[in-house]
N, C-alpha and C positions, 0 to 999 in steps of 0.2 A: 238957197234953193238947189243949188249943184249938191248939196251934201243928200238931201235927199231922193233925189234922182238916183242916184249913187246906190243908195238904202235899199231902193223901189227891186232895181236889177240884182243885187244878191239877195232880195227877199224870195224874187222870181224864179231862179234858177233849181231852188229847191234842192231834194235829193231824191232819193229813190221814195216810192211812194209808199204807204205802209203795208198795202196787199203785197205789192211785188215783193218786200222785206220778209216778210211773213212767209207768202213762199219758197221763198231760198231758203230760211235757215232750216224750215220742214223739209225739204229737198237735201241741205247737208247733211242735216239728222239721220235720216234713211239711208243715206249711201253709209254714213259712219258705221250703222248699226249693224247693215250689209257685211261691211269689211271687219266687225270684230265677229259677226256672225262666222262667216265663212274661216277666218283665224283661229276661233274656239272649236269648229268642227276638224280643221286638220290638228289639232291639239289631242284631241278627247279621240282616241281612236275605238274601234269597236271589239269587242272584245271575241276573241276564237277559244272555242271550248275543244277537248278532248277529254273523254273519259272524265267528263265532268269536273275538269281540273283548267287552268288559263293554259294554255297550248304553250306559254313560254315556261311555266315550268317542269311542266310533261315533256319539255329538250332537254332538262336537265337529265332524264331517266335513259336517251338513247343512247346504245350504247355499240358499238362498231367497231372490227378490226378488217385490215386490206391490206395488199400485199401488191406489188407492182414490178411483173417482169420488164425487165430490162430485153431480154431477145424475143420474147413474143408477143411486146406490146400488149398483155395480158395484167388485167388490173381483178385482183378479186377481191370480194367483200362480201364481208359475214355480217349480221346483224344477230349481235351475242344480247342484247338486250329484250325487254318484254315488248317495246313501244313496235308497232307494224311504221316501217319507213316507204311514203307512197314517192318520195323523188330525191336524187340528188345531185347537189353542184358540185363541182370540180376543180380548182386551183392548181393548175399546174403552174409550178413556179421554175423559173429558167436564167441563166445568164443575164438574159435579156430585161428581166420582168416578171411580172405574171398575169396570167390571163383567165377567167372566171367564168364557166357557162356548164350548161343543161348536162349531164352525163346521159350521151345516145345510148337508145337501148334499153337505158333502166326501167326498170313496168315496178318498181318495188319488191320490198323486202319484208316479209312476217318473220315473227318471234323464230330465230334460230334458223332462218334459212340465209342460204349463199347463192350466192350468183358471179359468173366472169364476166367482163365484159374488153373487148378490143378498142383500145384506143391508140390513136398514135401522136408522138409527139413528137416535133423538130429542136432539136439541141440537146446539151446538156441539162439533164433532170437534176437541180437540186432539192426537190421534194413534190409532194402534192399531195393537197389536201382535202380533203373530204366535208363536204356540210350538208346535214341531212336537212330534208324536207316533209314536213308531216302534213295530215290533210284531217283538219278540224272542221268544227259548227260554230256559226257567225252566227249571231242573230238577226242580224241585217241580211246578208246574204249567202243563208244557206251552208254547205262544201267551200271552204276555203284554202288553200294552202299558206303553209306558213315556214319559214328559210330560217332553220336556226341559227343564225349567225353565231352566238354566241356559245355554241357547243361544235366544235369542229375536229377532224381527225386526221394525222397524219400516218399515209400509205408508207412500209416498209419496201424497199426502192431494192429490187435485189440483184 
């Protein structure tokens, strides 16, 4: 009779009921499907048009030359290419390092126009580099810009 008793108490004990079962695994389902959701969407990026072309290889067509006084802290830049350049980054590179931000001032460049601009730098200038910025159509959201990283330009340091 003790073996029974026995029987009775892990009969009892049970486990999880089948509702509550049932609900969890619909509850993991959904967060899973969340996290490959959200995974696939930074995956799958949106695509930026220019002149009806993919905006990364309309970087391949711009095309730039710049010239960088050394006594007047005077950087100039030509945009010899057809592409209008609406921004661009900066790489000054140094002893130190190098450091990457906004070119102040810049408002853009159309086909064949120049502009100076005053910048100043602390240290010895081993180069700096230029990366244009163009301004396409998203589907999603409209005027985009887009940093061509992989089309970049070295300033002649004079």
């Amino acid at each position: 009779m003790n073996n029974n008793k026995r029987g009775d108490k892990i009969k009892s004990k049970g486990g999880v009921s089948p509702v509550i079962a049932t609900v969890l695994l619909i509850a993991i389902v959904v967060v899973m499907a969340l996290i490959i959701f959200i995974w696939f969407k930074t995956i799958v990026t949106d695509k930026t048009m220019k002149f009806d072309q993919n905006i990364e290889i309309v970087c391949d067509d711009v095309s730039i030359s710049a010239s960088y006084s050394q006594d007047s802290n005077n950087l100039a830049i030509s945009n010899d290419g057809t592409i209008p350049i609406n921004g661009m980054k900066i790489q000054i590179f140094t002893e130190g390092g190098h450091d990457t931000e906004d070119l102040e001032g810049f408002e853009g460049l159309g086909q064949g126009e120049a502009g100076e601009y005053t910048i100043t730098i602390e240290g010895d200038i081993e180069k700096i580099v230029l990366i244009p910025v163009l301004l396409g159509i998203s589907d999603n959201e409209g005027e985009k810009t887009f940093v061509c990283n992989n089309n970049e330009f070295e300033a002649i340091i004079e």
